[in-house]
C-alpha positions as CSV (number, residue, x, y, z in Angstrom):
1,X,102.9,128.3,153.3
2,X,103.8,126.9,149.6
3,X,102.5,128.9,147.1
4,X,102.0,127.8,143.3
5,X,100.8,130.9,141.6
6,X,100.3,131.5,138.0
7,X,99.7,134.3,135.5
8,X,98.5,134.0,131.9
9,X,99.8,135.7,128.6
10,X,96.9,138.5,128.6
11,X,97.8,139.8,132.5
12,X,101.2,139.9,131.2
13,X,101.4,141.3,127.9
14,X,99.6,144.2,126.6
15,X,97.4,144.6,123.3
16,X,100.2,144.3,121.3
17,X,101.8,141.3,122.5
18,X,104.6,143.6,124.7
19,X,105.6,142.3,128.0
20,X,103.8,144.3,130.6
21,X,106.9,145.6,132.6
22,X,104.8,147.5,135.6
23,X,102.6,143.9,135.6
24,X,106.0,142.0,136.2
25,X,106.9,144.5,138.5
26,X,103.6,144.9,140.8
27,X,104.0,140.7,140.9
28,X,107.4,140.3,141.7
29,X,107.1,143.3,144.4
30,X,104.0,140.6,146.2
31,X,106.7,137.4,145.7
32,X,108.7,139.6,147.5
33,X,106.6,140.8,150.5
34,X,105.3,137.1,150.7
35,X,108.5,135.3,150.9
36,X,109.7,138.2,153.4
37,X,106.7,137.2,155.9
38,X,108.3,133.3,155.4
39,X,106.3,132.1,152.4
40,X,107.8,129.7,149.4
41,X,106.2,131.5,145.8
42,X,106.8,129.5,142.9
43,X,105.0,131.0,139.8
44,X,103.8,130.2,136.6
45,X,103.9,132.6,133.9
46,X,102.9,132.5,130.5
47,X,103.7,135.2,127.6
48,X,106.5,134.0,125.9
49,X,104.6,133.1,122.4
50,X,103.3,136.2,122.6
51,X,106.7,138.5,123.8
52,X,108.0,136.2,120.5
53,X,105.7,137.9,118.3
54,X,106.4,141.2,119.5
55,X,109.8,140.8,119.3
56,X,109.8,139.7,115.6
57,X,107.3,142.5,114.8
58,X,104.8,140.2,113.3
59,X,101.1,141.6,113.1
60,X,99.3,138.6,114.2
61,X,99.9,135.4,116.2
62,X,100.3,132.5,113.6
63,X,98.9,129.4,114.2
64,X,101.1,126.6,113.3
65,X,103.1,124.8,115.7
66,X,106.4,124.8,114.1
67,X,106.4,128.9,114.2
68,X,104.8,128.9,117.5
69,X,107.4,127.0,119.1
70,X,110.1,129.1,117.5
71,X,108.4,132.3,118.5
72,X,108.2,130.8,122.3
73,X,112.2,130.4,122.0
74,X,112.7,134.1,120.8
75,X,109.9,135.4,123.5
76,X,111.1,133.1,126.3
77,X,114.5,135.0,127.4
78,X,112.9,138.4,126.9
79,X,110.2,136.8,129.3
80,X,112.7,136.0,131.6
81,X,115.0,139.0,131.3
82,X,112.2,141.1,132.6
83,X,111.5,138.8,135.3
84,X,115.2,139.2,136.3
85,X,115.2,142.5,136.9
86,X,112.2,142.9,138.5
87,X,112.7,140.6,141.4
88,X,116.2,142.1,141.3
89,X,114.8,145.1,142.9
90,X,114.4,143.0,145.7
91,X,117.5,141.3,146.2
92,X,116.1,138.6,144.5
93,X,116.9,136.0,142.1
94,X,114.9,134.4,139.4
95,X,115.3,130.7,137.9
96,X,113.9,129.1,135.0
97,X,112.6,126.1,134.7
98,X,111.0,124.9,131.4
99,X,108.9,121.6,131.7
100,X,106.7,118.6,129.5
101,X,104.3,116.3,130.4
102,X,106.6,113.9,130.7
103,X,108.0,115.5,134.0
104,X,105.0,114.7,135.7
105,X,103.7,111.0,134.4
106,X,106.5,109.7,134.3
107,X,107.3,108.8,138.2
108,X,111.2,109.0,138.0
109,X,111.1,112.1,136.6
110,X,108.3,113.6,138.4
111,X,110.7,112.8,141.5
112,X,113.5,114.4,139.7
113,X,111.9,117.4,139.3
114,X,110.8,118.0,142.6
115,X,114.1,117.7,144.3
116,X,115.5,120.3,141.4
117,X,112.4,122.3,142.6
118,X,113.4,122.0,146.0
119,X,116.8,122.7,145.7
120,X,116.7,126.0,143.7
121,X,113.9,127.0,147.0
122,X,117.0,126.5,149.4
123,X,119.4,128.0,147.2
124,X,116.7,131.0,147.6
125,X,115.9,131.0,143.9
126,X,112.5,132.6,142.7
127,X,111.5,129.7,140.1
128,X,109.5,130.6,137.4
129,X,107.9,128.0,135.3
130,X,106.8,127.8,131.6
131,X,106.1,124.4,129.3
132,X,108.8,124.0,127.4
133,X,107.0,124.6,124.2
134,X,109.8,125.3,122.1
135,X,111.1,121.1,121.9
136,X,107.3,119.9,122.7
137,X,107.1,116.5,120.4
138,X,102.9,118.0,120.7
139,X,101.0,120.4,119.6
140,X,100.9,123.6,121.9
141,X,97.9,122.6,123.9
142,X,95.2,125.2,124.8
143,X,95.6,126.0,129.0
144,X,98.6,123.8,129.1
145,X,100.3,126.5,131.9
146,X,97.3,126.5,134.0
147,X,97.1,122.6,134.2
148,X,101.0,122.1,134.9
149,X,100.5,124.9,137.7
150,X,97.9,122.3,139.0
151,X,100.2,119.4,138.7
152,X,103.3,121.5,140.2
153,X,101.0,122.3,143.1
154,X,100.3,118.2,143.1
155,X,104.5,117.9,142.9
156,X,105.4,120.5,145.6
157,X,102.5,119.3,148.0
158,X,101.4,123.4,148.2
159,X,99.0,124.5,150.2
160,X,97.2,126.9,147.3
161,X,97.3,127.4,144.0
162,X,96.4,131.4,142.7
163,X,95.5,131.3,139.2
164,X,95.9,134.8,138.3
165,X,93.6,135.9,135.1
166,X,92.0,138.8,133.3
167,X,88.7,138.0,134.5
168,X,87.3,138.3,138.4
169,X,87.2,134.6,139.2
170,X,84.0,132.1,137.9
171,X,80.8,133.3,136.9
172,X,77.3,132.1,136.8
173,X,77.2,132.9,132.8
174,X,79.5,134.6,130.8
175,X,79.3,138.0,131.8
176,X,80.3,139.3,128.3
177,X,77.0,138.1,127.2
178,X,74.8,137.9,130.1
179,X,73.9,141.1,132.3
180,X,72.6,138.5,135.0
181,X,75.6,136.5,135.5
182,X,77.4,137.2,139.2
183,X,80.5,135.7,140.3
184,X,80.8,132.8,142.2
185,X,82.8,133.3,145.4
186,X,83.4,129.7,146.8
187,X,83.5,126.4,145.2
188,X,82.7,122.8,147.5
189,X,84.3,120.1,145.9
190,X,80.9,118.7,145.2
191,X,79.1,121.5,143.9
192,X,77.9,121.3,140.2
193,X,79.7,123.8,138.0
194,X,78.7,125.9,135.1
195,X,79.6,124.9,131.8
196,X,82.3,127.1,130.1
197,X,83.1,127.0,126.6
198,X,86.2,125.1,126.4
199,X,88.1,127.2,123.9
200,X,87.3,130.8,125.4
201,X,89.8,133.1,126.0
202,X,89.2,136.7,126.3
203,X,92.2,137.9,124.3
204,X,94.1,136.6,121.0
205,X,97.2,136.5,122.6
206,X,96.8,133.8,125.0
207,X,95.7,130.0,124.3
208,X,93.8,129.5,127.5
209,X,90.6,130.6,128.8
210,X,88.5,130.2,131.7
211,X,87.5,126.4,131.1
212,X,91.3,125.5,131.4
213,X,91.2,127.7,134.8
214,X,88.6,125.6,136.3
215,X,90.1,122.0,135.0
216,X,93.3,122.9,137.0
217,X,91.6,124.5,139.7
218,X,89.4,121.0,140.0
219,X,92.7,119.5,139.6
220,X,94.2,121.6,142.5
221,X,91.3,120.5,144.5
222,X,91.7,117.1,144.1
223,X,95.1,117.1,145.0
224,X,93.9,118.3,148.3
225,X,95.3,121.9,147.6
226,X,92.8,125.2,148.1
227,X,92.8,127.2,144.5
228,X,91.9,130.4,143.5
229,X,90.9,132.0,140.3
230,X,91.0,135.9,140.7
231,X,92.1,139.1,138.5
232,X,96.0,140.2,137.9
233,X,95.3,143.3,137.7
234,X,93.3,143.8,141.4
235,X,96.0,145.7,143.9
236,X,98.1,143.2,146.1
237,X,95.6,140.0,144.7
238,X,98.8,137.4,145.4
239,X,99.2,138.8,149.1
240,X,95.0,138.7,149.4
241,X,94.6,134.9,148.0
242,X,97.4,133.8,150.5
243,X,95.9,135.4,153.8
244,X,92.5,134.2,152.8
245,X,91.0,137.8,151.7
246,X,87.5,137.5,149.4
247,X,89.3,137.6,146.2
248,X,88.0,135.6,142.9
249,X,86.9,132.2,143.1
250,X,87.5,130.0,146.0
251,X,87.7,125.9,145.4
252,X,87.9,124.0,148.6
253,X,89.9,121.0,149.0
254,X,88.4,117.7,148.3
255,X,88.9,114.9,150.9
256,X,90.0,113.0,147.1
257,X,93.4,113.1,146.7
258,X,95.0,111.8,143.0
259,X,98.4,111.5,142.3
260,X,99.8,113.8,139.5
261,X,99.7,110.6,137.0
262,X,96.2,110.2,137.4
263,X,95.3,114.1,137.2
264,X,97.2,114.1,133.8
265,X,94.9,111.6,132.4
266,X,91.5,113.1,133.9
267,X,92.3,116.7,133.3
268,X,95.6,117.2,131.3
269,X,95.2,114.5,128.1
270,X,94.3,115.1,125.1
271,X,91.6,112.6,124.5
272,X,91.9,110.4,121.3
273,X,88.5,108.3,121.5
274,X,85.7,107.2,124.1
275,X,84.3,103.3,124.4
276,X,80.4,102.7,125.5
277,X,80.0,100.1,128.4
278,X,77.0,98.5,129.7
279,X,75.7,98.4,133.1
280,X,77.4,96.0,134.7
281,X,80.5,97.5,133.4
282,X,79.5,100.7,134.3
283,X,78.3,99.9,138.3
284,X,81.9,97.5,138.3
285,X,83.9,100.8,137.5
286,X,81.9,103.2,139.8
287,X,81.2,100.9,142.7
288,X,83.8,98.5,143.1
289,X,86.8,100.5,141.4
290,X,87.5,97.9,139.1
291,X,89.7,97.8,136.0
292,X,87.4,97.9,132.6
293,X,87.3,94.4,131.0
294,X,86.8,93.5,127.1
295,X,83.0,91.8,128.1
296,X,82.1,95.4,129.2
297,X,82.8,96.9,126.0
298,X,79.7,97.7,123.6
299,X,80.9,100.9,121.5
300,X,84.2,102.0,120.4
301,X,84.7,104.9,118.9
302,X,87.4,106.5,117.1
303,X,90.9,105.8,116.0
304,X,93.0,105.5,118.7
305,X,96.4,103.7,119.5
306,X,97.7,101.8,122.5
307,X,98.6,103.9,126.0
308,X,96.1,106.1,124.7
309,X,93.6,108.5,126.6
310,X,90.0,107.5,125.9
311,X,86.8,108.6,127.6
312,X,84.6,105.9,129.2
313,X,80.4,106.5,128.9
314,X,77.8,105.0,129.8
315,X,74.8,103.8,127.8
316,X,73.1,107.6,127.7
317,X,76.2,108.8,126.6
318,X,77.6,110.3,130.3
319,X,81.1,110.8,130.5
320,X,82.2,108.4,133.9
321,X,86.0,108.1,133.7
322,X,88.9,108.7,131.4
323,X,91.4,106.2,131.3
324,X,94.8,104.9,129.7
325,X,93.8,102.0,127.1
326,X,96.1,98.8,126.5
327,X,94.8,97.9,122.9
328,X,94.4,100.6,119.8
329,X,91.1,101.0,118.4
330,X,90.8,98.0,116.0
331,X,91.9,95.6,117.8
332,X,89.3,96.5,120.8
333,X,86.4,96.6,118.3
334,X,87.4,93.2,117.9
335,X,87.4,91.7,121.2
336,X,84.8,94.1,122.5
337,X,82.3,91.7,124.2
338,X,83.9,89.0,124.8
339,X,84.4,87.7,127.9
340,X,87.7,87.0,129.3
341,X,88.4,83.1,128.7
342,X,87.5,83.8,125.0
343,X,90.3,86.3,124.4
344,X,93.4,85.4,122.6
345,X,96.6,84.7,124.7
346,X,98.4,87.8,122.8
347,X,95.6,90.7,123.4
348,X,95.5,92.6,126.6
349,X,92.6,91.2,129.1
350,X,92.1,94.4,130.2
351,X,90.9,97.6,128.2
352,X,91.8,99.8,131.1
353,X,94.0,98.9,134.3
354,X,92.3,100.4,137.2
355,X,95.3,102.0,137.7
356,X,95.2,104.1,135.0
357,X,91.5,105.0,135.2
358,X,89.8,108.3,136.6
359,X,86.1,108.2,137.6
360,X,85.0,111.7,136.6
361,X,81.6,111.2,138.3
């Protein structure tokens, strides 16, 4: 079996930012076991922002990007170092790998990387994965880690995804807050989820939280790869979550598969604006997969620019797709409506290609 798993900043650091050594040490020992019994592990770990901190001394995480990224540079190889050791208890060798977006949209390079992935798996390599934050043209991205485990998992063509966290798995309600909440065992690929505040994380260490979990564990899903959202800290959870134990949060496969382009741009884009369409537009998109066309167009809203990620609603306001546009913002207020003979030879036809669309419902 391929496994992608992934473990966040606050299962691998402690209070104070510190690398959690016997953490490293209890995951490495399970990489181990597993890829003893014939398994492929290739994990996902957060914590070097946060090992940066530590390392410099500094009493708080700061928040802008240019210190951030230098703090991941100073955290990263102390990340790593500690990973080193650990799996060389085992006889085993660690190998970094430090990735963008860009390593999965972009189809050369998504290739690329999975033959480098590949080849450091028969060179018996234990590959550990972080963005590479520290040259990211962005801004550091809340959950980026847990959606690129999702899109490695999409790369690798694994058979699950363990996404391992400080929390259980998914609950009903925030059980912080709410005495009734229970955790949710199994997820279908159609069942309705609960909303989860898209910012929460439960510690100030990490940039994640549980709403980036589920996005890449929907992700997973729809890449036709079983996920699981489950707690670091429970004894042997990486061996459990691969033999099929009741750990966490269970999502099923969905019989919808996406290819990693399309999964960045329904779950891993930042999202610069949203355009209204009527109804026609609206049953064209959802029932005959078509690309959205200018005529379609009613509302446009915000200030976005060409090839950028833009959420599609209906008339009630209902998120239905998210999708790559061809025109910037002004330029689409001004054609929006028209139908297609009317448009000038220069403008796009299209305001979304239906290749680079995602129905989201």
């Amino acid at each position: 079996m391929r496994i992608v798993a992934k473990i966040g900043t606050s299962s691998i650091t402690d209070s104070l930012g510190v690398i959690d050594v016997d953490m490293v040490r209890s995951l490495c020992a399970q990489i181990a076991e597993l890829r003893a019994q014939g398994h492929r592990v290739l994990l996902v770990s957060s914590g070097a922002v946060s090992a940066g901190v530590s390392a410099l001394g500094l009493s708080s995480r700061p928040t802008d990007v240019l210190t951030l990224q230098a703090l991941s540079a100073a955290g990263q190889s102390r990340l790593m170092d500690t990973y080193n050791r650990a799996l060389a208890e085992h006889g085993l060798v660690g190998a970094q790998a430090l990735l963008v977006a860009n390593d999965f949209i972009d189809r050369r390079q998504y290739l690329h990387t999975r033959r480098m992935l590949e080849r450091l798996d028969e060179l018996g390599c234990v590959t550990i994965v972080n963005e590479n934050d520290a040259i990211a043209s962005h801004e550091l991205r809340y959950g980026d880690n847990d959606r690129i485990a999702a899109l490695l998992a999409n790369n690798v063509a694994a058979d699950l995804l363990v996404l391992l966290t400080d929390t259980p798995g998914l609950y009903t309600a925030d059980p912080r807050s709410d005495s009734s909440a229970r955790l949710i065992a199994s997820v279908s690929a159609v069942d309705p989820l609960p909303q989860v505040a898209a910012g929460a994380t439960g510690s100030n260490r990490g940039s994640g939280g549980m709403a980036s979990k589920l996005s890449a564990a929907q992700m997973a899903a729809w890449s036709g790869v079983r996920a699981v959202i489950a707690d670091a800290h429970q004894d042997r959870v990486l061996i459990d979550a691969v033999h099929g134990l009741p750990v966490g949060t269970t999502f099923q496969p969905s019989s919808r598969r996406l290819s990693a382009r399309k999964l960045w741009i329904g779950f891993a884009s930042s999202v610069s604006g949203s355009v209204v369409v009527d109804d026609g537009a609206r049953r064209a998109l959802t029932e005959r997969g078509t690309s959205l066309l200018p005529a379609g167009v009613v509302q446009v809203d915000g200030d976005f620019a060409e090839d950028d990620i833009v959420e599609v609603r209906d008339g009630d306001g209902v998120v239905i797709a998210r999708g790559m546009v061809l025109s910037d913002a002004v330029t689409l207020r001004r054609i929006a409506g028209r139908r297609t003979g009317d448009l000038p030879s220069e403008v796009p036809h299209e305001v979304i290609h239906r290749d680079d669309l995602v129905l989201l419902r």
